[in-house]
N, C-alpha and C positions, 0 to 999 in steps of 0.2 A: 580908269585908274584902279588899283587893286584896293581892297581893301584894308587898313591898317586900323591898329587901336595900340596906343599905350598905354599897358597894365603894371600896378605896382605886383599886385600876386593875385588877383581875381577879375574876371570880367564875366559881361552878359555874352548869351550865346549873340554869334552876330551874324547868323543866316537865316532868314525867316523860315524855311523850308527843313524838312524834316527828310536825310537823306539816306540811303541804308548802311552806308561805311563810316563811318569819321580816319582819319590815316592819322594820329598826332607824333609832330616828326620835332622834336627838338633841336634847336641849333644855336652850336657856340662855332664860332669861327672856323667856320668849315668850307670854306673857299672851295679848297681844294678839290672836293669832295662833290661838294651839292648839286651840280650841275645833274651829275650821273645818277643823282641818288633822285630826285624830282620828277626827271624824265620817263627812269624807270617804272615811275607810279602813275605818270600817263600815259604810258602805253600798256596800261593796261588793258584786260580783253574785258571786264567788266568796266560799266561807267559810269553809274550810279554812287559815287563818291563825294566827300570835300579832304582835302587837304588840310590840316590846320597845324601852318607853322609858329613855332614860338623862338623869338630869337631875342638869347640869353645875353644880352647886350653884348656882341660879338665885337671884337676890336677890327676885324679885319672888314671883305667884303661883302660878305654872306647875307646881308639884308641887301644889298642892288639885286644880287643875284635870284635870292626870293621875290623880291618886286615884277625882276624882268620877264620871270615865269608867271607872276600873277597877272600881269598886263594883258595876258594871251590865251589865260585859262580861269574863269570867274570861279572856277572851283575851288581854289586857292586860297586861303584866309592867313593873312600875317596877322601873328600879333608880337609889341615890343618892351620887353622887360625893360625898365627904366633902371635895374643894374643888374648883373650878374647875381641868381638866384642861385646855380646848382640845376642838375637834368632832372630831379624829384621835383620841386617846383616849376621847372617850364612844364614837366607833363603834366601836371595837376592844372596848370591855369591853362592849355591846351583841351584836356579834356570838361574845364567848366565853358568851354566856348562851343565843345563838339555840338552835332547835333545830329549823329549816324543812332542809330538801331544797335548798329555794332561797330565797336573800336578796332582800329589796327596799330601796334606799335612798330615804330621805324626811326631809326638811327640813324645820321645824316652823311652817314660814311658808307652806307650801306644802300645792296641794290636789291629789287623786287623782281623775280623773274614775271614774264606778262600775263600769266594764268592766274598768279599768286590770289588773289581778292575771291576770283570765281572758284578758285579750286578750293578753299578755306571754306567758303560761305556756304557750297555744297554739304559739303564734309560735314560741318556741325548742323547743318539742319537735318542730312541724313540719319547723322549718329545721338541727335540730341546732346550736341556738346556746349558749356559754358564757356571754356578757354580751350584752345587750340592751336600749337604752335604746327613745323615742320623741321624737317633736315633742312639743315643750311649746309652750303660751301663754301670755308674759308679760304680767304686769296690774298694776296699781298705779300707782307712777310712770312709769311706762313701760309701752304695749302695742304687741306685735305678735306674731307666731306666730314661733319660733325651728324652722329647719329642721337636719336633720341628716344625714349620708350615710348610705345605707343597709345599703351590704357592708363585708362584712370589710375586703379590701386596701382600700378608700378610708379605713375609719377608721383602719386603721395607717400609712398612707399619711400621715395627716394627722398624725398621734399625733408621727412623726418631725418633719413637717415644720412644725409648731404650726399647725395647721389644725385648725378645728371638727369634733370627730369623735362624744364621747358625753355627756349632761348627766347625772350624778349622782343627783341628785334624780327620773328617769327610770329609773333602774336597776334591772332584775334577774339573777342573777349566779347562774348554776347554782353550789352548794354547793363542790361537788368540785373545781370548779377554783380556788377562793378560796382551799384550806386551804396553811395554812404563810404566808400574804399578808394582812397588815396595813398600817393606814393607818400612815403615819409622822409621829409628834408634833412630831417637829424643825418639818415646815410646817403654818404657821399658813392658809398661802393655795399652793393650788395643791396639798395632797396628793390629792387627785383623780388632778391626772395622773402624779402620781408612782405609784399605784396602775396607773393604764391601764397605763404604761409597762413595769413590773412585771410586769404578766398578759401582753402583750403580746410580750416576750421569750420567751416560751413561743410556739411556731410554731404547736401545734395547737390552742391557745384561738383558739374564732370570735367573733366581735366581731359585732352588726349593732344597726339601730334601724329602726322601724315607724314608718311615713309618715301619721301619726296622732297628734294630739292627746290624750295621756295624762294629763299633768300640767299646771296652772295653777300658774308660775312666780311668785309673790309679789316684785314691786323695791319697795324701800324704803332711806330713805338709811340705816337701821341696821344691816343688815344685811351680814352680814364680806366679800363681794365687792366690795359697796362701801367697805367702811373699810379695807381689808387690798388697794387695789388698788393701791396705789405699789410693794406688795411682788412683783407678780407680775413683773419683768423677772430679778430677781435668783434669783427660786426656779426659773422655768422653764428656766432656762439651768443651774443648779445640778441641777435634779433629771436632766432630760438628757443633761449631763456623767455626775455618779454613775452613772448605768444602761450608759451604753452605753461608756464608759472600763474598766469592771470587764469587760466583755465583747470588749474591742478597746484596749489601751492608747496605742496611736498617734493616738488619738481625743484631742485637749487640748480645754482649756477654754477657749483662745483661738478655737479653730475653733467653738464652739458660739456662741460670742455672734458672731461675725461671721453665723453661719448664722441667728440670732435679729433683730442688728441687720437682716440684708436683706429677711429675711419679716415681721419685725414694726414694727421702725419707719423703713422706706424707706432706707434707708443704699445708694448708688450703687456698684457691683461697681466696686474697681481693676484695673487691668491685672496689679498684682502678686496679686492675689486671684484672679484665676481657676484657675490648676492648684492650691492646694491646697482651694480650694473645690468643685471639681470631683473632688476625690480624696473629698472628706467626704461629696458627693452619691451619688456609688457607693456608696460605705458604706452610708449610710442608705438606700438604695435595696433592700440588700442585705437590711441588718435587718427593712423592712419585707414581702418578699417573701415567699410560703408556697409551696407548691407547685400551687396554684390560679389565683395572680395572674394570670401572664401571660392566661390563658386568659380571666380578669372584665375587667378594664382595664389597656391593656397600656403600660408605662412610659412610650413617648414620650406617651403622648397625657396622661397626668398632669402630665408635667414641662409641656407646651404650656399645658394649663391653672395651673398654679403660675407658669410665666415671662410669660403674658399678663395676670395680672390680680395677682400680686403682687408681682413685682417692680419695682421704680424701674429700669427697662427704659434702658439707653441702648448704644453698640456694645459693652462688654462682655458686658455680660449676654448678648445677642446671640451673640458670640463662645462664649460657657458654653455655651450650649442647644445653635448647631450640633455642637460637638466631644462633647452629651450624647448628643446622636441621631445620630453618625459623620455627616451630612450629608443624612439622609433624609429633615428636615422643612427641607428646605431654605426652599420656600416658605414655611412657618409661619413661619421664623424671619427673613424678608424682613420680616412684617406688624408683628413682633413691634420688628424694627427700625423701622420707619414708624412707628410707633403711639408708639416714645420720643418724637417729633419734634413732636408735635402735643399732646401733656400736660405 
């Protein structure tokens, strides 16, 4: 019989053994889905694993289907929310049950190609990585191959600046640097990066992702990125604020959504916006920097690429960049003026 436990929001770990993956795969009514997405994570080519599913009191069939898999495979750990929590708390009470070395995150819509676990676990032990995602392939409604930066400073880089840095559903997370760090149930949409952000204030967690196709990304219109997407303007500026205001209190919430509106939805720098905006850009320049940075990719040439290609560019912005780089990308920031004139 597989093993099951129902949990209000916490339980004890319930495998006596100590194994090197934990996989925690949340699941709300995902019938449809799961079959493919479980499978996937047993044919793996690595086998040193457990599975620990948490099913969010799903209306459908999705706990038969979890069972029928565990009857077959003792590596499998159900556990049964006694009501609908939110995927912030199925992972949390998932990962107090884990009992891997290292975590993998997976989405129950979602597939593992069969190297996935060995090609990751390499990878970070080679590179001394903390978090590690990959390129994934999105299929369904949508295809195409999602790419992601590969070093550290670019995905912190990014992390500040809401730029594409690691996908979730790609994740594995050396143990040791996760503990004490939970998802947070408040967001429905966006704890993800409220997590990065999180590990990421810690200087000496390394960040990277493998320029490889790991994960086949499942789009579907039910699916909570898509239903929970109106909510992302209001969280990511929120979780943002929270993190780095506890860390720097002259950091307001008025300067995050200015820093949100010009990166995210094209909003034209004013004249009066440039020195306090330029004051927040050091800042974050700052929080993102480890003692490696300069040496990988060296600030001006980030900001060059951040003011060529996502800002709504016209002589202010222009004005921002030369005073970012004291005058040294002069030329750059010539082009970068030219280039407002003609889009």
């Amino acid at each position: 019989m597989p093993t099951v436990r129902t949990a209000p929001l916490t339980v004890t770990p319930l495998s006596p053994y100590i194994c090197k993956i934990s996989i925690i795969l949340p699941v709300y009514n995902a019938e449809q889905y799961l079959p493919e997405s479980i499978q996937s994570l047993l044919n793996q080519s690595f086998s040193d694993f457990e599975i620990v599913i948490v099913n969010d009191k799903s209306t459908d069939s999705s706990i038969d289907i979890a069972q029928k898999y565990a009857c077959v495979d003792n590596r499998i750990l159900i556990i049964e929310h006694i009501k609908n929590f939110g995927v912030s708390q199925a992972r949390n009470t998932a990962l107090s049950a884990a009992s891997g070395e290292y975590l993998v995150f997976m989405d129950a819509d979602d597939i593992s190609a069969p190297e996935r676990l060995q090609t990751q676990l390499d990878h970070m032990q080679q590179n001394d990585l903390d978090v590690c995602g990959s390129y994934m392939q999105a299929f369904g409604a949508k295809s195409r191959a999602l790419h992601y930066p590969l070093h550290d400073i670019e995905i912190r880089r990014n992390l500040y600046f809401y730029g594409r840095t690691i996908a979730t559903p790609s994740v594995m997370i050396k143990r040791n640097s996760f503990k004490g760090i939970l998802f947070n149930p408040r967001y429905s949409f966006g704890e993800d990066y409220d997590l990065w952000i999180n590990i990421a204030l810690n200087k000496a967690a390394r960040f990277g992702n493998i320029p490889k196709i790991l994960v086949h990304y499942r789009k579907h219109e039910n699916q909570a990125s898509c239903q929970l997407k109106s909510m992302n303007h209001t969280n990511m500026i929120d979780i943002l604020h929270r993190h780095l205001e506890s860390a720097d209190q002259s950091i307001t919430k008025k300067m995050i959504e200015l820093h949100y509106s010009l990166l995210k939805e094209k909003h034209r720098l004013s004249s009066s916006e440039i020195q306090p905006y330029k004051v927040l850009l050091n800042k974050l320049a700052s929080f993102s920097e480890t003692s490696k940075s300069s040496s990988e990719v060296p600030l001006t040439s980030f900001y060059y690429t951040l003011f060529n290609k996502r800002f709504n560019n016209n002589l202010n912005s222009w004005k921002l960049y030369n005073q970012l780089t004291d005058g040294r990308e002069y030329l750059k920031s010539i082009f970068i003026l030219l280039k407002s004139f003609y889009t």
